[in-house]
N, C-alpha and C positions, 0 to 999 in steps of 0.2 A: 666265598673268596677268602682264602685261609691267606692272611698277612700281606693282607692288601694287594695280590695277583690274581690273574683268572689264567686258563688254560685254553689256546685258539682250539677250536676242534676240526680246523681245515691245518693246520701247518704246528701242532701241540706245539705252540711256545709259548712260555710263560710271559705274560705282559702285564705290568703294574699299570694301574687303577689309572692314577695320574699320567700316567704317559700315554694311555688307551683314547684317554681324554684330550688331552692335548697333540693328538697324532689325528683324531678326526677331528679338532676346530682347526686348526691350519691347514691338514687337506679342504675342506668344504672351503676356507677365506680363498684358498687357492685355484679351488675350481670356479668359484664365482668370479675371479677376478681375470681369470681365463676367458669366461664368457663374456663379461662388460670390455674385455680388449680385443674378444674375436665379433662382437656386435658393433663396436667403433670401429674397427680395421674394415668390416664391411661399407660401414658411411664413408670410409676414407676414401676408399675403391669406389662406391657408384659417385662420388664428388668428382674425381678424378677423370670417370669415365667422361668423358665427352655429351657424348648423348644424353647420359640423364642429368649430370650434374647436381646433385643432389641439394648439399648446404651454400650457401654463402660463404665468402671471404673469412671474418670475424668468424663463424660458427666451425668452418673448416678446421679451421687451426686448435680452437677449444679442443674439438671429437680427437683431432691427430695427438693432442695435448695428452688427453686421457687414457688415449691407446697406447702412448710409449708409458706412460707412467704404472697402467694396469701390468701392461706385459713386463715390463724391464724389470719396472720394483718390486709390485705387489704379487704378481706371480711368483718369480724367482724366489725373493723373501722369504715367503709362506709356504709353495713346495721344497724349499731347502732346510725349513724348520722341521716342516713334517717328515721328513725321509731320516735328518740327525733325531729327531725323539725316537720313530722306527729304531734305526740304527744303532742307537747307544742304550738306551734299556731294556727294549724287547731283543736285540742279537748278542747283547752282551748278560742276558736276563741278569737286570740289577733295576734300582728304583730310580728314579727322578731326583738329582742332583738337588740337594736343598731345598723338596717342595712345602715345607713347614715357613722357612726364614722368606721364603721366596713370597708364598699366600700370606705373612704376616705385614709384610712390609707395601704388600700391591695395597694394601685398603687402607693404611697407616698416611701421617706427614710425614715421610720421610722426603720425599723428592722435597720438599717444601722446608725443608730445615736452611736457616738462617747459619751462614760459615762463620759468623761472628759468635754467635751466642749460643749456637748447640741446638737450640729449641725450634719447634715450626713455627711460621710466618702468622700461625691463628695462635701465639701464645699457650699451645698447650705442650707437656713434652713429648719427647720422641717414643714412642710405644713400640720400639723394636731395637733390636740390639745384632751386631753383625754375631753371626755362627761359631761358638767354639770347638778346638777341634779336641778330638776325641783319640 
């Protein structure tokens, strides 16, 4: 992989490493979540159905709970990630927007920095610095 891209051998486009990656963990978040909404939409359905009636009151509502939640948010969300990583580095063949500042900062305190004082909330300092531009 010469400078961090590989070459598809079904569709030769060039796709960075990082975006390769991040284009099948949000597809897969997104199929699973497809499925825990189309496995609840089903409980929904035999609850509803008469005849068999499946869950209780209390339990109904939870599964309906899940179902709008999988489908609406976590679906959406997740195949809308996957399709924009698709779409902006592999069709526009360029790299992944900030993945150094990006992976420094995900394992860092920084969410956890104190607006008063600069420093994280464990006393130690900030180990990452926003992006200069070039």
């Amino acid at each position: 992989m010469k400078g961090g891209f590989r070459v598809c051998p079904t569709t030769s486009l060039r796709v960075h490493r990082q975006a390769d990656g991040l284009i099948k963990a949000n597809a897969v978040v997104a199929t699973v979540s497809l499925l825990v909404g189309g496995i609840t939409g089903l409980l929904v359905l035999l609850t509803r159905w008469q005849a068999v009636h499946l869950l209780d009151a209390v339990m109904f509502y939870r599964v309906l709970t899940i179902h709008g939640m999988s489908m609406l948010i976590f679906f959406i969300i997740f195949f809308e990630m996957a399709v924009l990583y698709f779409a902006g580095p592999v069709l526009l063949n360029s790299r992944v927007p900030a993945p150094k500042w990006a992976g420094r900062c995900s394992g860092s305190c920084c969410w956890a920095r104190s607006w008063s004082s600069g420093r994280c909330l464990r006393d130690e300092p900030m180990s990452c610095s926003p992006p200069t531009c070039r």
